[in-house]
C-alpha beads as a LAMMPS data file, in Angstrom:
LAMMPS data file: protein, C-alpha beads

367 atoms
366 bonds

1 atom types
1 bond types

-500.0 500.0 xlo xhi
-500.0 500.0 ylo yhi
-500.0 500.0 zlo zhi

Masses

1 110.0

Atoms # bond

1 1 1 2.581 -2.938 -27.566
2 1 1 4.663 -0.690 -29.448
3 1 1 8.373 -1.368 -29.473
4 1 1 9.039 2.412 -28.543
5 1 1 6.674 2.979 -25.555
6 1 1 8.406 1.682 -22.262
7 1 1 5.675 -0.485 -19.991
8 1 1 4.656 0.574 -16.710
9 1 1 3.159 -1.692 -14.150
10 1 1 0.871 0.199 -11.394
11 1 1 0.829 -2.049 -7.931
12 1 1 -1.926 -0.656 -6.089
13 1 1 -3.865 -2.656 -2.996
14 1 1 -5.128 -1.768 0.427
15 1 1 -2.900 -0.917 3.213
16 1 1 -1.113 -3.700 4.187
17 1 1 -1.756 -6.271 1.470
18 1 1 1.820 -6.691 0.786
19 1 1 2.469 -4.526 -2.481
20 1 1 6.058 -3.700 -1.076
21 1 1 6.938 -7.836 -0.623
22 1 1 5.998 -8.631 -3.858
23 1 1 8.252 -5.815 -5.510
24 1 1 10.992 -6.977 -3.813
25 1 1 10.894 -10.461 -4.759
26 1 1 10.127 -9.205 -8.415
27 1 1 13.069 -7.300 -8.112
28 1 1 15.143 -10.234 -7.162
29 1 1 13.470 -12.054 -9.911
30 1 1 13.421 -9.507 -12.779
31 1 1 15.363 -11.769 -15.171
32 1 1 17.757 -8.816 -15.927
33 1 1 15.609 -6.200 -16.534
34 1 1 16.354 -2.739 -15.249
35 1 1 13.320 -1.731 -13.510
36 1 1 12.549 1.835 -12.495
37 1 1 10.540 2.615 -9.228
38 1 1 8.211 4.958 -7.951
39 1 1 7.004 4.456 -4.962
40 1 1 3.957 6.761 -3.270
41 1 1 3.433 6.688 0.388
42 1 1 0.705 7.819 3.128
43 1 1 2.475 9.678 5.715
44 1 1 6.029 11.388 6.265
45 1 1 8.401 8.378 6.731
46 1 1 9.325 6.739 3.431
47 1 1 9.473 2.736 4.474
48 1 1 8.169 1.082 1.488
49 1 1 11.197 2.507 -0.326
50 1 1 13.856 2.520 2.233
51 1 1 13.049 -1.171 1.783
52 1 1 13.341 -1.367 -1.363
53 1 1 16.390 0.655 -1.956
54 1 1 18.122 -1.813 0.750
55 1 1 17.369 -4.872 -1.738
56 1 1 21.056 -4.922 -3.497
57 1 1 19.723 -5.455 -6.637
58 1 1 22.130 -4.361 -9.572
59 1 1 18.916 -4.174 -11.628
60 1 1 17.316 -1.443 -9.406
61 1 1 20.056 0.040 -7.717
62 1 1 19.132 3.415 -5.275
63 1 1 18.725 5.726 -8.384
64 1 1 16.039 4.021 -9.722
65 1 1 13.495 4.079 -6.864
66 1 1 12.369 7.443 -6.352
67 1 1 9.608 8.462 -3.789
68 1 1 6.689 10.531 -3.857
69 1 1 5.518 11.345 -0.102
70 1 1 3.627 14.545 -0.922
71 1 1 0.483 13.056 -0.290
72 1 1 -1.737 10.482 -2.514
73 1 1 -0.171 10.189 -6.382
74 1 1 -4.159 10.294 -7.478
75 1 1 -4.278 14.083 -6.087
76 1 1 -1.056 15.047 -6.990
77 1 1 -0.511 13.875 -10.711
78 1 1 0.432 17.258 -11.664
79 1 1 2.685 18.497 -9.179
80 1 1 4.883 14.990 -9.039
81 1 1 3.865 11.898 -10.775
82 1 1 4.112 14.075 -14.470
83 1 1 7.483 15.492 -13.274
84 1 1 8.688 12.633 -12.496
85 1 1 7.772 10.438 -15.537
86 1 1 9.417 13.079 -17.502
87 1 1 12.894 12.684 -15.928
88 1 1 12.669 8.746 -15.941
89 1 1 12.340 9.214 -19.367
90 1 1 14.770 11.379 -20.296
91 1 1 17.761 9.527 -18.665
92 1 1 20.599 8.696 -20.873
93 1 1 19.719 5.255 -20.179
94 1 1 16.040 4.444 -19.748
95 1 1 14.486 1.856 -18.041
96 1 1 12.969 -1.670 -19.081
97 1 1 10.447 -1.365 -17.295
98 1 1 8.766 1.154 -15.055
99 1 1 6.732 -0.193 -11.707
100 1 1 4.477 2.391 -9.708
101 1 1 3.233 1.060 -6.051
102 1 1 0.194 3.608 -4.805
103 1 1 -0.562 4.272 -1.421
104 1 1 -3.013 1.883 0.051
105 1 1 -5.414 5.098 0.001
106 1 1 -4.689 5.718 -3.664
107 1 1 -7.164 5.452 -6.158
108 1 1 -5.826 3.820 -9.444
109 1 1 -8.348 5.390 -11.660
110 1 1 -6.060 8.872 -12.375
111 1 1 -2.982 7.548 -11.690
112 1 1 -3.613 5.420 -14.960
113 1 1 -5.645 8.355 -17.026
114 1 1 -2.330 10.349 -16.473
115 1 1 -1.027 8.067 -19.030
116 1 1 -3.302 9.629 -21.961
117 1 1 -1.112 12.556 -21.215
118 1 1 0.581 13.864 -24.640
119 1 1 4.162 14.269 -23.382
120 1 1 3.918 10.632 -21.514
121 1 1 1.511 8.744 -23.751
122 1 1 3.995 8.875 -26.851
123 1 1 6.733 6.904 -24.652
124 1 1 4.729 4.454 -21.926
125 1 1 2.143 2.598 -22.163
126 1 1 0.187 0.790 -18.639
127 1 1 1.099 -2.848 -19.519
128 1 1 -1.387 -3.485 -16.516
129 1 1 -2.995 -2.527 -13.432
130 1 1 -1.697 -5.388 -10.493
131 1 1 -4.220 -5.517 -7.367
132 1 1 -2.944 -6.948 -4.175
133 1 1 -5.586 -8.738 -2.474
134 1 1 -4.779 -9.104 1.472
135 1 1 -6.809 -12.858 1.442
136 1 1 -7.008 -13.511 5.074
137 1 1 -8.153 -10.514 5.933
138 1 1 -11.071 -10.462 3.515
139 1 1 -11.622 -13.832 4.591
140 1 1 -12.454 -12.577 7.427
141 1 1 -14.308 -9.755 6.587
142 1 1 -11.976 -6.946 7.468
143 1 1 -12.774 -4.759 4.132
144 1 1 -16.749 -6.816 3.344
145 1 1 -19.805 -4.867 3.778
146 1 1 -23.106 -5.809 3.644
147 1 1 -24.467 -3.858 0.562
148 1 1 -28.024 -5.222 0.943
149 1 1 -28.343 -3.588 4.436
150 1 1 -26.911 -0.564 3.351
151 1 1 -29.274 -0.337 0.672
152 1 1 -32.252 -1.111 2.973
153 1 1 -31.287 1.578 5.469
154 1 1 -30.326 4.168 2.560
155 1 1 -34.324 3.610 1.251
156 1 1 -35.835 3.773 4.560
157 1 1 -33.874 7.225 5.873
158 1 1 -32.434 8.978 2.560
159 1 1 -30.983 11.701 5.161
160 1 1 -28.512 8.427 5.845
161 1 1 -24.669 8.450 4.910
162 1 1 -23.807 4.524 5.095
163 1 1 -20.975 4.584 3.200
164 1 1 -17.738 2.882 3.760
165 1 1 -14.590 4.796 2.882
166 1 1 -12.741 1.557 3.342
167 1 1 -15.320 -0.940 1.335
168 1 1 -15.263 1.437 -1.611
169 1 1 -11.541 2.210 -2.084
170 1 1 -10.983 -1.218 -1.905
171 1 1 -13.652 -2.183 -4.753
172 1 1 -12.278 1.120 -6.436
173 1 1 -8.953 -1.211 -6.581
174 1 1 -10.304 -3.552 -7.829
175 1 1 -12.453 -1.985 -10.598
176 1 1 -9.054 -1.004 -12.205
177 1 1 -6.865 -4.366 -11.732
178 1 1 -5.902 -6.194 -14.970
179 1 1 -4.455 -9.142 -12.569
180 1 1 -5.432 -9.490 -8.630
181 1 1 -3.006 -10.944 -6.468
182 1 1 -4.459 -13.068 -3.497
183 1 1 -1.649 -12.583 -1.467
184 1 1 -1.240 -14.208 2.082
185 1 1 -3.067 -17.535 0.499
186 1 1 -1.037 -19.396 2.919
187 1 1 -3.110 -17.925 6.245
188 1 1 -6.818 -19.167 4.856
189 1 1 -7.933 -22.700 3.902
190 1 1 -9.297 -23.846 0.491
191 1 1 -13.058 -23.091 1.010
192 1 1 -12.231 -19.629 2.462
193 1 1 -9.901 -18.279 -0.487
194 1 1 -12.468 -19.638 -2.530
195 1 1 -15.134 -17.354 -0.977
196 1 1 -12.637 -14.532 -1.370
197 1 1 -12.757 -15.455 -4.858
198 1 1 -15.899 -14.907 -5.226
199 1 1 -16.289 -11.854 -3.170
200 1 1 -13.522 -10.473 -5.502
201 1 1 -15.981 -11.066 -8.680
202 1 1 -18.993 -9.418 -6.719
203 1 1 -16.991 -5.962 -6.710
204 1 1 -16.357 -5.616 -10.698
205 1 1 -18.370 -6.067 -13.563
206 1 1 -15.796 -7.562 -15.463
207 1 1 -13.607 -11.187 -15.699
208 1 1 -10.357 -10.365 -14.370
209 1 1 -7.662 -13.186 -13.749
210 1 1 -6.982 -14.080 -10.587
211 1 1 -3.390 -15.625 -8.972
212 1 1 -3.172 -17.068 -5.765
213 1 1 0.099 -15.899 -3.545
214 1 1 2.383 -16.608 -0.147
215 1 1 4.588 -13.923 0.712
216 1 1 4.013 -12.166 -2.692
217 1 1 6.471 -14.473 -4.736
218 1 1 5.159 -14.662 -8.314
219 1 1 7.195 -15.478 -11.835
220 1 1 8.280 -11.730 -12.825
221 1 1 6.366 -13.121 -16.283
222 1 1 3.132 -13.572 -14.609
223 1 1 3.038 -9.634 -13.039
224 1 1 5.104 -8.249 -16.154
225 1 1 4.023 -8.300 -20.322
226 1 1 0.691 -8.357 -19.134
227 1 1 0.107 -6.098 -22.158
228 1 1 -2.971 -4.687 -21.491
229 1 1 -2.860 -0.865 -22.560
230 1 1 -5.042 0.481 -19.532
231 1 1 -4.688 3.579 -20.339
232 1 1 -6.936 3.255 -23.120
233 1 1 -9.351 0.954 -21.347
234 1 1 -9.301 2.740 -17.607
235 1 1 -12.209 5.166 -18.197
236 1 1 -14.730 2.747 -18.539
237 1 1 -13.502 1.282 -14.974
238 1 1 -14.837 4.080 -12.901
239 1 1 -14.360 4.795 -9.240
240 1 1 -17.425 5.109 -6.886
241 1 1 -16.637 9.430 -6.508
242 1 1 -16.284 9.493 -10.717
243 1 1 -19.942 7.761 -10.672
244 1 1 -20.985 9.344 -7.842
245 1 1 -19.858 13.106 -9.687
246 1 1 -19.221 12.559 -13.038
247 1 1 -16.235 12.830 -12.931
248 1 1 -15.929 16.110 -11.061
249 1 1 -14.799 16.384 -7.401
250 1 1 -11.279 15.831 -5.904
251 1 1 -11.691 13.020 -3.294
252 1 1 -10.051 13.883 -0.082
253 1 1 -8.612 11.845 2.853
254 1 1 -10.149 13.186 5.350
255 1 1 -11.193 10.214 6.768
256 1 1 -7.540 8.454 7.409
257 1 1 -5.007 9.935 9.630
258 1 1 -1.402 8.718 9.869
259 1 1 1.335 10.394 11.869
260 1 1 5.193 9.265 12.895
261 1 1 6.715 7.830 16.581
262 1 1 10.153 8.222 16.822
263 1 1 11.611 5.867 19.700
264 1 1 15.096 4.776 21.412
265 1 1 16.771 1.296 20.938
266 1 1 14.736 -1.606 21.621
267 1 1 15.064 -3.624 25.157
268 1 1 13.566 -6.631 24.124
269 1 1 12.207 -7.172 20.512
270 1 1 9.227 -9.764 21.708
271 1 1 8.239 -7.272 24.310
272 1 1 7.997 -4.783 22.047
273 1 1 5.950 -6.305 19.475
274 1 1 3.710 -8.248 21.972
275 1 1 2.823 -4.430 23.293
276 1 1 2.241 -3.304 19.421
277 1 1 -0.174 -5.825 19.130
278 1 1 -2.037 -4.925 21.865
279 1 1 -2.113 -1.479 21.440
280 1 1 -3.032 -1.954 18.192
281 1 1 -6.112 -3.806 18.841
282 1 1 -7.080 -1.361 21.402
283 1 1 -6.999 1.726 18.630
284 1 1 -8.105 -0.180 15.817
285 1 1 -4.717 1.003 13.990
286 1 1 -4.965 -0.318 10.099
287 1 1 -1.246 -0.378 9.250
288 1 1 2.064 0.230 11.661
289 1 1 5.172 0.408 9.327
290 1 1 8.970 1.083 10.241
291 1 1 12.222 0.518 11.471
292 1 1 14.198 -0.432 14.945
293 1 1 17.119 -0.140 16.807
294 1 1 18.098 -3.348 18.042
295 1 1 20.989 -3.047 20.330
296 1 1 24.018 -5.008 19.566
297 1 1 22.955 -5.513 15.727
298 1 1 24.234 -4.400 13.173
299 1 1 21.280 -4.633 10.761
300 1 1 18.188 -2.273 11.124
301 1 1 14.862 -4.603 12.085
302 1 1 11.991 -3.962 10.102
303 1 1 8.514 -3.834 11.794
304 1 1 5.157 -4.300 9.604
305 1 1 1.607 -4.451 11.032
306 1 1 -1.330 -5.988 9.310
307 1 1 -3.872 -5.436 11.753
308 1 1 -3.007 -6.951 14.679
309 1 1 -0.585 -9.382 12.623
310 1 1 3.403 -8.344 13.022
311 1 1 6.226 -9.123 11.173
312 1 1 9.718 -8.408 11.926
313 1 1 13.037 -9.003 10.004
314 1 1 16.943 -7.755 9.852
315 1 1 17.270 -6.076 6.091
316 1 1 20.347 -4.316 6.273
317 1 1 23.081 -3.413 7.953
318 1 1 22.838 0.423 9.498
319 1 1 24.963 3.122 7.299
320 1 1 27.627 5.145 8.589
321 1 1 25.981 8.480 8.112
322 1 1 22.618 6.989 9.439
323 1 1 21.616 7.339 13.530
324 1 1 20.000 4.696 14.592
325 1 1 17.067 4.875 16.208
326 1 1 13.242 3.398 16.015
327 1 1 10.668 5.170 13.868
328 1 1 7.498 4.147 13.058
329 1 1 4.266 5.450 10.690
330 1 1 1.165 4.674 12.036
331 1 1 -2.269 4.779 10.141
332 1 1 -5.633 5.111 11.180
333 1 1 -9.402 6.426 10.290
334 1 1 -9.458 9.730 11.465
335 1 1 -12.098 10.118 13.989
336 1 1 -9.976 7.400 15.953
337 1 1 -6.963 8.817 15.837
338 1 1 -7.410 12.788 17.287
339 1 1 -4.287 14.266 18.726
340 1 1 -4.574 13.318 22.282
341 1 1 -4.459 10.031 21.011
342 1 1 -2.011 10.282 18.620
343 1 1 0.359 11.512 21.320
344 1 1 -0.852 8.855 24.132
345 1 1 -0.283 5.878 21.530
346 1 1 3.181 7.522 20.724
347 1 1 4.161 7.867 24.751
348 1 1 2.910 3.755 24.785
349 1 1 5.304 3.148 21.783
350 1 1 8.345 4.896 22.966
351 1 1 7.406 3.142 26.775
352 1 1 7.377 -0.438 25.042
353 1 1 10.644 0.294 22.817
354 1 1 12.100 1.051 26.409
355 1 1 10.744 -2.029 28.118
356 1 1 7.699 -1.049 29.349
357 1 1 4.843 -3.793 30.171
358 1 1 3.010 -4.730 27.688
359 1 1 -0.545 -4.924 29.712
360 1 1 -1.139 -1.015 29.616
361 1 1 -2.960 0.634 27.347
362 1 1 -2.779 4.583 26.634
363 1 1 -5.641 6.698 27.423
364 1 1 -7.870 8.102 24.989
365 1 1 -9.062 11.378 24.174
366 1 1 -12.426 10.294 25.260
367 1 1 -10.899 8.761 28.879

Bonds

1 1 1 2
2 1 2 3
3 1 3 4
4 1 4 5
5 1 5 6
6 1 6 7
7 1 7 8
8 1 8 9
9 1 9 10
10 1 10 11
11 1 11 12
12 1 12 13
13 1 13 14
14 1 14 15
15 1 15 16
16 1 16 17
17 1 17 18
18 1 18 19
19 1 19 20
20 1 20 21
21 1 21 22
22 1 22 23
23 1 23 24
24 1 24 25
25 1 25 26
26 1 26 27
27 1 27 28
28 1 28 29
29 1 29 30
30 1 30 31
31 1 31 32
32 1 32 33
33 1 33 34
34 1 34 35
35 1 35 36
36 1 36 37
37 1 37 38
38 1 38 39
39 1 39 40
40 1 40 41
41 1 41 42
42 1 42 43
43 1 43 44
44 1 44 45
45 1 45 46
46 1 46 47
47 1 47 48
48 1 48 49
49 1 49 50
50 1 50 51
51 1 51 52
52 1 52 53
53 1 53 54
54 1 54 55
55 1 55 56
56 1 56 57
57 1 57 58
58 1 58 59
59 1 59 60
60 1 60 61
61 1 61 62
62 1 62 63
63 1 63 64
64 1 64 65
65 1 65 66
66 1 66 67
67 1 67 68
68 1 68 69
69 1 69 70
70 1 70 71
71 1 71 72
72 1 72 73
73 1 73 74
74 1 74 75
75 1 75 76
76 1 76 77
77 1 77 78
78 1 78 79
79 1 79 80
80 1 80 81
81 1 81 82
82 1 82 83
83 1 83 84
84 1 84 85
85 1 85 86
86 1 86 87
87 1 87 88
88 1 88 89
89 1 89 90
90 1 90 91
91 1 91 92
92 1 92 93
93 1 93 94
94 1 94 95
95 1 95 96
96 1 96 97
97 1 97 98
98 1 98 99
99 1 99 100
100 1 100 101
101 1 101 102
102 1 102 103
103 1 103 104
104 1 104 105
105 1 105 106
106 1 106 107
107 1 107 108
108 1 108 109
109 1 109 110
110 1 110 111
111 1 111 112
112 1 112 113
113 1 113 114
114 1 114 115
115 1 115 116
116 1 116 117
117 1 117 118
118 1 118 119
119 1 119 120
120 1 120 121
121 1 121 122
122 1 122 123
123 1 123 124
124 1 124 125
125 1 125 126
126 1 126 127
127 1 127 128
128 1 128 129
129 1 129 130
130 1 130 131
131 1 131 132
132 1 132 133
133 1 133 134
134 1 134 135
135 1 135 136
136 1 136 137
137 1 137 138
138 1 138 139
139 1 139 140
140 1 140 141
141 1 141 142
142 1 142 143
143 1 143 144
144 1 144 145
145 1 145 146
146 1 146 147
147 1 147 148
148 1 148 149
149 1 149 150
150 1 150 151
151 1 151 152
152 1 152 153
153 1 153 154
154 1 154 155
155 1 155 156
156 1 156 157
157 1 157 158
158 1 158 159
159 1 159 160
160 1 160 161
161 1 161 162
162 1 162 163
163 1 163 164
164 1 164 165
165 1 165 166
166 1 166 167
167 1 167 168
168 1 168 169
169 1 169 170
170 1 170 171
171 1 171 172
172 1 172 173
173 1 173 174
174 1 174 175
175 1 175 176
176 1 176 177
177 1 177 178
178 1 178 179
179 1 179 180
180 1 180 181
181 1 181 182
182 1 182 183
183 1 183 184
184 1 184 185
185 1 185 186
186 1 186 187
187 1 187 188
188 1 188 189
189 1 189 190
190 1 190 191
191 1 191 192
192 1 192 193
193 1 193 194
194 1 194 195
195 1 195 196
196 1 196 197
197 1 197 198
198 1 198 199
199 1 199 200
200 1 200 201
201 1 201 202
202 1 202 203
203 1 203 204
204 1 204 205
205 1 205 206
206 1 206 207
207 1 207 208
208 1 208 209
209 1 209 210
210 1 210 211
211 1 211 212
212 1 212 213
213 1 213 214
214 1 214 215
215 1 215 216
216 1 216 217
217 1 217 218
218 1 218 219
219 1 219 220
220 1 220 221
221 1 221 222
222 1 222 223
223 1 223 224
224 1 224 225
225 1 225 226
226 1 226 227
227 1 227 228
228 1 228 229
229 1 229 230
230 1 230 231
231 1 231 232
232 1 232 233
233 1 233 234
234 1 234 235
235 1 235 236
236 1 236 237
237 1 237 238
238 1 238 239
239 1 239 240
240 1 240 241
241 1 241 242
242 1 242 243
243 1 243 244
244 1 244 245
245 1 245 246
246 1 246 247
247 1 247 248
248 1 248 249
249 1 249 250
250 1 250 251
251 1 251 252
252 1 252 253
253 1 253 254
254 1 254 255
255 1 255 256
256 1 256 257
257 1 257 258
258 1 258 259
259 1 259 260
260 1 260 261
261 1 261 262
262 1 262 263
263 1 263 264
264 1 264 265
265 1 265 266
266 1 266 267
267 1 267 268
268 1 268 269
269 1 269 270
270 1 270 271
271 1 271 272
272 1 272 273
273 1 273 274
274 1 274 275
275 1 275 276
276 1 276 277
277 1 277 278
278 1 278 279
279 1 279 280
280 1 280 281
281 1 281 282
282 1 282 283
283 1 283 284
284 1 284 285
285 1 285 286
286 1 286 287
287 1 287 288
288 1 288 289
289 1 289 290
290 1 290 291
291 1 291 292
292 1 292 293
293 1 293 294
294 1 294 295
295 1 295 296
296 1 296 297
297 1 297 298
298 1 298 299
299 1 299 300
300 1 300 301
301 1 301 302
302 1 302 303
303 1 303 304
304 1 304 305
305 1 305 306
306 1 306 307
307 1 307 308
308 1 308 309
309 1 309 310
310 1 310 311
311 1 311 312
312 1 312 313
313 1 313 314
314 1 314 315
315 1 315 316
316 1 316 317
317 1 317 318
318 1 318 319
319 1 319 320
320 1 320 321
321 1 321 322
322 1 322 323
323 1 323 324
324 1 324 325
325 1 325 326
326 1 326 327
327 1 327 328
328 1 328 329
329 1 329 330
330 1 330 331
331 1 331 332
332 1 332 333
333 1 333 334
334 1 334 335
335 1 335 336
336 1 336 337
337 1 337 338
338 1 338 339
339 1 339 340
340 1 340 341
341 1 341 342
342 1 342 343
343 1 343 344
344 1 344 345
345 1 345 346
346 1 346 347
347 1 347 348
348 1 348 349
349 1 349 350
350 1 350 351
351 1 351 352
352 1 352 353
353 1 353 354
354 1 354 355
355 1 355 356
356 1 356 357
357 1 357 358
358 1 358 359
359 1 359 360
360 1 360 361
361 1 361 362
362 1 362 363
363 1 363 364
364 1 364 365
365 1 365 366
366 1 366 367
C-alpha cells in the first residue's frame, strides 16, 4: 500500500460475536503502534467504548477512541463517519493505524465505499475488512436458515415475505470480510467448527481465509497488514438490499429495537445474572450489554449477554466524577420488544439488581 495512506481495519460481526474482546487484546498487543478508534454502537449507552477507553493502553489512550452512537455508521456516513475521518486525520500527530468496529446491525458494504471518497481516499486506504464469527452459536444454528425451504415456499406463494433480517445481515458480513474470525472456538468441538466452516463458505462466492479464535486473542500481525485495498474491491461484494435494488434504497432497522435499564447497586451478583438469563430466554433478547454497581467494590463489573450466555468481570476502578449505578442496553427484534414490554423487562431488571427472585418472569404486552 502506499507509504502515505494510513490503513484502516473495519471489525464488523453480529451482535455479540465478540468484536469489542478482540480489540482489546489487539490493543494490548499492538506492538507499539498508536491505534485510533472508532467505535459505532446500536442504542444510547456507549459500552463497547467505555470498555475500551478503560484498557490503559499508552498506545490508545481516551483521545483516540471516539464514538459514534447516532445510529448505524452505514446510514450515517455523511453526517459522522466523514467528519470524523477528517479530524483523525488532521491531528498534529496521526495515527498508525485506524480500527473501525460497526454495530452488529451495520452493514460493511458503505462503511467501506466511503473510502473512495476524494478527501479520505488520498490519505487511508481499508487494509481489510475483519468478520467476527460467533462459532457456537452458528453451530448451533442461531443465525442458519434453511434457504431451500425458503425458496420452495417463495415459488409456491410469491405473495410470501420469508426473509430473514438476521440470516442476511449476517451473510451481508460476511460477503465483505477479507479475514473471518471464528471466535468462541473453545465452546464447539472439532466436527462442529468444521461445519461452521463450511457454512461460512456457503454464504460468499469467494475464498476468504479463515482463523480459528478463544476469547478473541489473535497476533496483532494476523488482523493488521492484511493489505487488501477493499475499497477498491468492495463493490463487487454486494449486500442482499444493493442486489435486491441496485443499489438504491436506504435499509432501515426497523426490525431491531434496543432501549436502556438503569438500576441500583447489585445485592447479589449470581442472583442477578441467574435472573438475566432467565429473562432473557423468556424475551428472546439477542444482546444485553453494560455495567454494575457492586457494593463494596471499587471496580465497575461489566455484564455481556450472548444469548442466554453471561459474562461478568471487574475492568476498572469507578472515577471520582462518575455515580455509580447499573445500566444496561438491551437489544431485540422489534415486534418482541413493544413498549409494555420494554418497560416490564426493565421493572424485572431493576427487581433482580435489588434481590428479587429469580423465578418470575415480567408480563408481556400480549399477557
Amino acid at each position: 500500500m502506499p507509504a502515505e495512506k494510513i490503513p484502516a481495519t473495519v471489525i464488523t460481526g453480529f451482535l455479540g460475536a465478540g468484536k469489542t474482546t478482540l480489540i482489546r487484546n489487539l490493543l494490548q498487543n499492538a506492538g507499539g503502534r498508536k491505534i485510533a478508534l472508532i467505535i459505532n454502537e446500536f442504542g444510547d449507552l456507549g459500552v463497547d467504548g467505555d470498555i475500551l477507553k478503560g484498557c490503559g493502553i499508552e498506545t490508545c489512550s481516551e483521545d483516540d477512541v471516539v464514538e459514534l452512537n447516532n445510529g448505524c455508521i452505514c446510514c450515517t456516513v455523511a453526517d459522522d463517519f466523514i467528519p470524523t475521518m477528517t479530524k483523525l486525520l488532521e491531528r498534529e500527530r496521526r495515527p498508525d493505524h485506524i480500527v473501525i468496529e460497526t454495530s452488529g446491525l451495520a452493514l460493511p458494504q458503505p462503511l467501506v465505499a466511503a473510502f473512495n471518497w476524494p478527501d479520505v481516499k488520498t490519505r487511508v486506504t481499508v487494509d481489510g475488512v475483519v468478520t467476527v464469527i460467533d462459532a457456537a452459536a452458528v453451530a448451533a444454528g442461531r443465525f442458519a436458515d434453511d434457504e431451500e425451504k425458503v425458496a420452495a415456499q417463495r415459488a409456491a406463494d410469491e405473495s410470501l415475505d420469508h426473509d430473514n433480517p438476521l440470516e442476511e445481515l449476517f451473510e451481508d458480513q460476511i460477503r465483505a470480510a477479507d479475514l473471518i474470525v471464528l471466535n468462541k472456538a473453545d465452546l464447539v468441538d472439532i466436527d462442529a467448527l468444521e461445519k461452521v466452516r463450511r457454512e461460512i463458505a456457503a454464504a460468499t462466492d469467494r475464498q476468504v481465509k479463515t482463523v480459528a479464535s478463544e476469547n478473541g486473542k489473535l497476533p496483532a500481525d494476523v488482523l493488521l497488514g492484511i493489505a487488501a485495498g477493499t475499497e477498491d474491491l468492495i463493490a463487487s461484494r454486494k449486500s442482499h438490499h444493493e442486489i435486491a435494488h441496485e443499489g438504491g434504497a436506504e435499509h432501515d432497522h426497523d426490525e431491531f429495537e434496543s432501549f436502556v435499564v438503569s438500576a441500583g447497586a447489585l445485592a447479589d451478583v449470581k442472583t442477578f445474572t441467574a435472573g438475566l438469563s432467565e429473562l432473557i430466554g423468556a424475551h428472546d433478547i439477542l444482546r444485553l450489554k453494560g455495567f454494575a454497581d457492586v457494593p463494596g467494590k471499587p471496580m465497575r463489573l461489566v455484564v455481556q449477554a450472548v444469548g442466554q450466555r453471561i459474562e461478568t468481570y471487574f475492568d476498572r476502578p469507578w472515577r471520582p466524577d462518575e455515580t455509580r449505578e447499573t445500566r444496561l442496553v438491551v437489544i431485540g427484534l422489534h415486534d418482541g420488544l413493544d413498549d409494555a414490554t420494554c418497560e416490564a423487562i426493565g421493572a424485572r431488571i431493576r427487581a433482580l439488581a435489588a434481590g428479587g427472585a429469580t423465578s418470575a418472569m415480567p408480563a408481556t404486552a400480549a399477557e
